[in-house]
C-alpha positions as CSV (number, residue, x, y, z in Angstrom):
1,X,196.3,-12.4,36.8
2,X,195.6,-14.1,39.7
3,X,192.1,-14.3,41.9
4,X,194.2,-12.7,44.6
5,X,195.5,-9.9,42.6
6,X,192.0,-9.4,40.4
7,X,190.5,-9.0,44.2
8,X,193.4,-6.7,45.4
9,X,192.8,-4.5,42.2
10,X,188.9,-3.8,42.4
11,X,189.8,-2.7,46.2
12,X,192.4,-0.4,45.1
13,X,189.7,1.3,42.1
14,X,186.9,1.2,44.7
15,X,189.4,3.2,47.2
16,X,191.3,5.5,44.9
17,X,188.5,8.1,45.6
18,X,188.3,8.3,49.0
19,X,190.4,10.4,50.7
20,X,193.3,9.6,53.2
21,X,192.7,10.1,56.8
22,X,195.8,11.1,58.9
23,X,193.9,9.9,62.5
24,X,195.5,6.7,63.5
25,X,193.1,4.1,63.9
26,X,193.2,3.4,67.2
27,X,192.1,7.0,67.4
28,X,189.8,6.7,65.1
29,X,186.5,5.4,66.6
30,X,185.9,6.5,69.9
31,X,185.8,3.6,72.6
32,X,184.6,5.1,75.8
33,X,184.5,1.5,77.6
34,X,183.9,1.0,81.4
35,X,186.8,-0.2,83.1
36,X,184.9,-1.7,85.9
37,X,181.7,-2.0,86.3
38,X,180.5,0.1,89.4
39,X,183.0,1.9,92.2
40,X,184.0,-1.3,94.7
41,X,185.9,-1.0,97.6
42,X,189.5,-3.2,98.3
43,X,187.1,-5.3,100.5
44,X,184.4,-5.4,98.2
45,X,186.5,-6.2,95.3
46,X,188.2,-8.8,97.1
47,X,184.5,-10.2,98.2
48,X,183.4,-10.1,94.7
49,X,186.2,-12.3,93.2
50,X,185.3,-14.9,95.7
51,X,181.7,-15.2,95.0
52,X,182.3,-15.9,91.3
53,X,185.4,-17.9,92.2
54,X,182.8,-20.3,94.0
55,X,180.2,-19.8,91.8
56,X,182.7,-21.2,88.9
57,X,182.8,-24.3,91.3
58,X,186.3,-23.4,92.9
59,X,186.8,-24.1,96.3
60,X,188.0,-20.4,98.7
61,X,190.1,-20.4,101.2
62,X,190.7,-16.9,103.1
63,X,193.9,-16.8,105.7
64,X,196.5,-14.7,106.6
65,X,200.1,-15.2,105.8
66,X,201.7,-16.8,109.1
67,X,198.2,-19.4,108.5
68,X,199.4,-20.5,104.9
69,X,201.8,-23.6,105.5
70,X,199.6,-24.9,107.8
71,X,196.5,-24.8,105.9
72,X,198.2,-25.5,102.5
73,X,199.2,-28.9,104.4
74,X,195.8,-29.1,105.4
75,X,194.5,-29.2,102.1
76,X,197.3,-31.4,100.5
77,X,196.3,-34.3,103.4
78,X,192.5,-34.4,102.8
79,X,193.4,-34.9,99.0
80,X,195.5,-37.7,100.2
81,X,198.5,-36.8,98.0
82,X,201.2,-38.7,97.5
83,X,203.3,-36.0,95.3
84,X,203.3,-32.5,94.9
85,X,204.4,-30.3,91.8
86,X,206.7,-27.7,92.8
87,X,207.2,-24.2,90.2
88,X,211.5,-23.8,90.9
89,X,210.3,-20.1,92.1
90,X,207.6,-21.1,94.8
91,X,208.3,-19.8,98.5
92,X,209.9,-22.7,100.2
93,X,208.1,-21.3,103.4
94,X,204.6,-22.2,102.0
95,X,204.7,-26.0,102.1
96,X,206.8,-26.0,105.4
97,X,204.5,-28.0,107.5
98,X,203.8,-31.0,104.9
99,X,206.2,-33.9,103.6
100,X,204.5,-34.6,100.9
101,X,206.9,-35.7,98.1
102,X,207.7,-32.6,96.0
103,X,208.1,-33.2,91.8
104,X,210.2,-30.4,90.5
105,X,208.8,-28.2,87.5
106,X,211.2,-29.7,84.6
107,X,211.2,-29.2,80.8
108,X,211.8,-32.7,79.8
109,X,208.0,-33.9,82.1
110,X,205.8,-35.4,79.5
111,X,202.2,-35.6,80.1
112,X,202.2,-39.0,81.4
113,X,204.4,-37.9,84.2
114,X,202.7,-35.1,85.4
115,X,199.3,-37.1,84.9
116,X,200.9,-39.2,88.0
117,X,201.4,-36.3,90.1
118,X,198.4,-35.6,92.8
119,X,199.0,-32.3,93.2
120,X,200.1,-29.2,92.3
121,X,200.6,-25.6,94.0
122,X,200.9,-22.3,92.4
123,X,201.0,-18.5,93.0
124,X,199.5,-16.2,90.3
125,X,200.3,-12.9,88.2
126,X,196.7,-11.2,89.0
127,X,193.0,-12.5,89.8
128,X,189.9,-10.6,88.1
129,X,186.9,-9.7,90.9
130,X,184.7,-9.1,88.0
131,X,185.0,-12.7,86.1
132,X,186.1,-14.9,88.9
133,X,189.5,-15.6,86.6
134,X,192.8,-16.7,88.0
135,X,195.9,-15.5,85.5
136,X,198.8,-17.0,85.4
137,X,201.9,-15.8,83.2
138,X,204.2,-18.4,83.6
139,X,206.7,-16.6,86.5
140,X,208.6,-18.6,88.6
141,X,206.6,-19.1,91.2
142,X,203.7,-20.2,88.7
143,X,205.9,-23.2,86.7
144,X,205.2,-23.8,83.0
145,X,201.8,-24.0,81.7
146,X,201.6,-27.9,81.3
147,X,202.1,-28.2,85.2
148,X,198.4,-27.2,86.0
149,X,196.8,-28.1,82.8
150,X,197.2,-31.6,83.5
151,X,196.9,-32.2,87.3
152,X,194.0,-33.5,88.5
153,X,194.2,-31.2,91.8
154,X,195.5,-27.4,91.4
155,X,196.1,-24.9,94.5
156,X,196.4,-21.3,93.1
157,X,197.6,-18.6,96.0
158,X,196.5,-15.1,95.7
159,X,197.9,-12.5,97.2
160,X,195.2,-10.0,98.8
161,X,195.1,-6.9,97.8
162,X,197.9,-6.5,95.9
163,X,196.6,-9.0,93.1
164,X,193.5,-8.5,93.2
165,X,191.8,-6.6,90.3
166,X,187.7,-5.0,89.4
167,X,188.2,-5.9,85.9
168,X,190.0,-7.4,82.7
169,X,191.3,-4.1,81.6
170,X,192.7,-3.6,84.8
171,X,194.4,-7.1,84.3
172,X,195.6,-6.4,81.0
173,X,197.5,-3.5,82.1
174,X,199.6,-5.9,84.2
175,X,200.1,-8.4,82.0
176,X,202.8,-9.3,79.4
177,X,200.9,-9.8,76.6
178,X,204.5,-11.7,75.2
179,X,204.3,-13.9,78.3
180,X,202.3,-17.2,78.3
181,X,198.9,-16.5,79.7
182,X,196.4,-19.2,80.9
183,X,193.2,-17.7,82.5
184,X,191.1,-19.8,84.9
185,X,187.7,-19.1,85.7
186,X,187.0,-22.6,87.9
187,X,187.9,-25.8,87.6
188,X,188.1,-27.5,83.8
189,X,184.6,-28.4,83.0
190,X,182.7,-29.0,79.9
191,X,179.1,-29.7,78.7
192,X,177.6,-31.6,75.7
193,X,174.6,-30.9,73.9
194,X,172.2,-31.8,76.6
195,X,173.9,-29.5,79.3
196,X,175.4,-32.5,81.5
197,X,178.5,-31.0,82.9
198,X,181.4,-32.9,83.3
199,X,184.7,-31.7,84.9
200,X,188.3,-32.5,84.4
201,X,187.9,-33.1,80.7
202,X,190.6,-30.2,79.7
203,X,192.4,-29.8,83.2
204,X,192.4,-30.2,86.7
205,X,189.2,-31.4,88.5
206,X,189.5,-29.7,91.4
207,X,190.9,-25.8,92.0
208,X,191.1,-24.6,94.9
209,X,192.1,-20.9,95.5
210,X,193.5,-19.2,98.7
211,X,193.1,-15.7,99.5
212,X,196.2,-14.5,101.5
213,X,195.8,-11.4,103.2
């Protein structure tokens, strides 16, 4: 007899007395959680997420749609880039105003190649108020995950209200839990054992969201 099945055996003895409960057992402990955490308005929901965006060390943006291509170019020329990575689902409309070389989203990109690229723009699935977290599930206007994990410069579009989210409940209940996730709270950062921060480490340097709406 195995270890394994000598282990197995004293659970089954040390069970066979206790009788079989037919509540399933996600039923079976109550879990009365909060969903969010206080009633918020759309505008103070909205508000929220940007204060702990910035407080995550992101850079907000607020504008309204017709103001998008113009500040999106903005924001690529102060970076000074070169190249831009392009998700194949993007809206065209968005980089309109800027020629900045676009770099498609392709399987075969190694890390190398996409370590060369200044830039990259993406839309997202939902954003979380609550947490100050950007999701992204890998749709076509959000590219493959490598494409803004290793970018130094990363400008994530959220659509407001409609994306917009109190809580991580809330978020889950929009999500594909089959699709593949990558929450952002703030740029990539890290910290070693005497607290000194340093950025880019995992990720891009820089994120900078923009509030649409």
């Amino acid at each position: 007899m195995s270890s394994r099945e000598r282990i197995l055996g004293r659970v089954r003895r040390a069970l066979a007395d206790v009788p079989r409960e037919d509540v399933p057992y996600g039923d079976a402990v109550a879990r009365g959680y909060l969903r969010e955490h206080g009633a918020r308005g759309v505008e103070e929901t909205v508000e929220l997420l940007a204060e702990n965006l910035a407080d995550y060390r992101a850079v907000v943006h607020r504008c309204g749609q017709d103001e998008l291509p113009s500040l999106l170019a903005r924001l690529l020329a102060e970076r000074k880039a070169a190249t831009v990575l392009v998700p194949p689902g993007l809206d065209e409309a968005w980089l309109a105003r800027t020629d900045v070389a676009r770099v498609a989203d392709r399987a075969q990109s190694e890390a190398h190649e996409l370590d060369r690229v200044d830039s990259v723009v993406t839309a997202c699935a939902v954003a979380v108020a609550e947490t100050g977290t950007i999701v992204l599930d890998g749709g076509p206007d959000q590219g493959r995950r490598r494409i803004t994990l290793v970018p130094d410069h990363h400008v994530c579009v959220v659509r407001v209200p409609e994306q917009v989210v109190s809580s991580v409940p809330q978020a889950l209940e929009r999500l594909d839990p089959a699709r593949p996730l990558t929450w952002i709270s703030g740029p990539s950062a890290t910290s070693d054992i005497e607290l000194d921060r340093v950025e880019g480490v995992h990720g891009p340097r820089t994120l900078e969201v923009i509030l649409v709406g």
